[in-house]
C-alpha positions in Angstrom: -1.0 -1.9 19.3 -1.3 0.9 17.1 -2.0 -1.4 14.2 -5.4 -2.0 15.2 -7.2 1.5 14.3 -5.3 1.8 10.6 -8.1 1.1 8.9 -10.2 4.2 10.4 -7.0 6.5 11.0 -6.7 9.5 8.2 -5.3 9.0 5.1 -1.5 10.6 5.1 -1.2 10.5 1.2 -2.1 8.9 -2.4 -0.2 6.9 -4.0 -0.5 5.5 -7.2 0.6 1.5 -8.0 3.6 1.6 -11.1 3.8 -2.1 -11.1 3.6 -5.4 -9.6 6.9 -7.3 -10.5 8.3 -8.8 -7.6 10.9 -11.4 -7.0 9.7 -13.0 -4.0 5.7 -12.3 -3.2 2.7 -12.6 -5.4 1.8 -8.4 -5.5 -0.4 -9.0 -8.3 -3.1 -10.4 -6.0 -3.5 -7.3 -3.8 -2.6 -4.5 -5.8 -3.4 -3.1 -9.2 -1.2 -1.6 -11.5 -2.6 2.0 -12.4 -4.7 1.8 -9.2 -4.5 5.0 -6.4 -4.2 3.7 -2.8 -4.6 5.5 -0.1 -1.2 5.7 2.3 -2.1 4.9 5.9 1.4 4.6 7.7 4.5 4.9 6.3 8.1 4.1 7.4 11.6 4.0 5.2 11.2 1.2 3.4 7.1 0.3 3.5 3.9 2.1 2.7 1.0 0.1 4.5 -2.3 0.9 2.1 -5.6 -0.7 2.0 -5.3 -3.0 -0.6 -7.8 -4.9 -2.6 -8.7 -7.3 -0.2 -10.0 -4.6 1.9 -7.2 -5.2 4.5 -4.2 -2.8 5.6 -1.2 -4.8 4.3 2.4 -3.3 4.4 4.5 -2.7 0.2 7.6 -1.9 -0.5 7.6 1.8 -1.3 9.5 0.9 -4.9 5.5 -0.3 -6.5 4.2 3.3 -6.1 4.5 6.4 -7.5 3.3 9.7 -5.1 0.2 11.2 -6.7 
């Protein structure tokens, strides 16, 4: 259950949030546009990133720009 230790594994990269339009989920609430983030696991389609609540929670990659 490598999902356990995120929160103290190493950063991989920045990313910065571009916006927090999305059809489905309310983004808004856990990220902030203009915000950096920092990139804890990453696969194709998701970055997971401590968001605001503190919490490692999984995005679609299209809200972030690479810093």
């Amino acid at each position: 259950m490598l999902h356990l230790n995120w929160q103290e594994k190493s950063t991989v990269k920045t990313v910065k949030c571009v916006h927090t339009n999305a059809k489905k989920y309310m983004v808004n609430n856990m990220l902030t546009v203009g915000k950096t983030y920092d990139v804890k696991n990453e696969t194709e389609e998701y970055f997971f990133v401590i968001d605001n609540a503190g919490k490692v929670s999984g995005f679609y990659k299209d809200y972030f720009q690479e810093v």
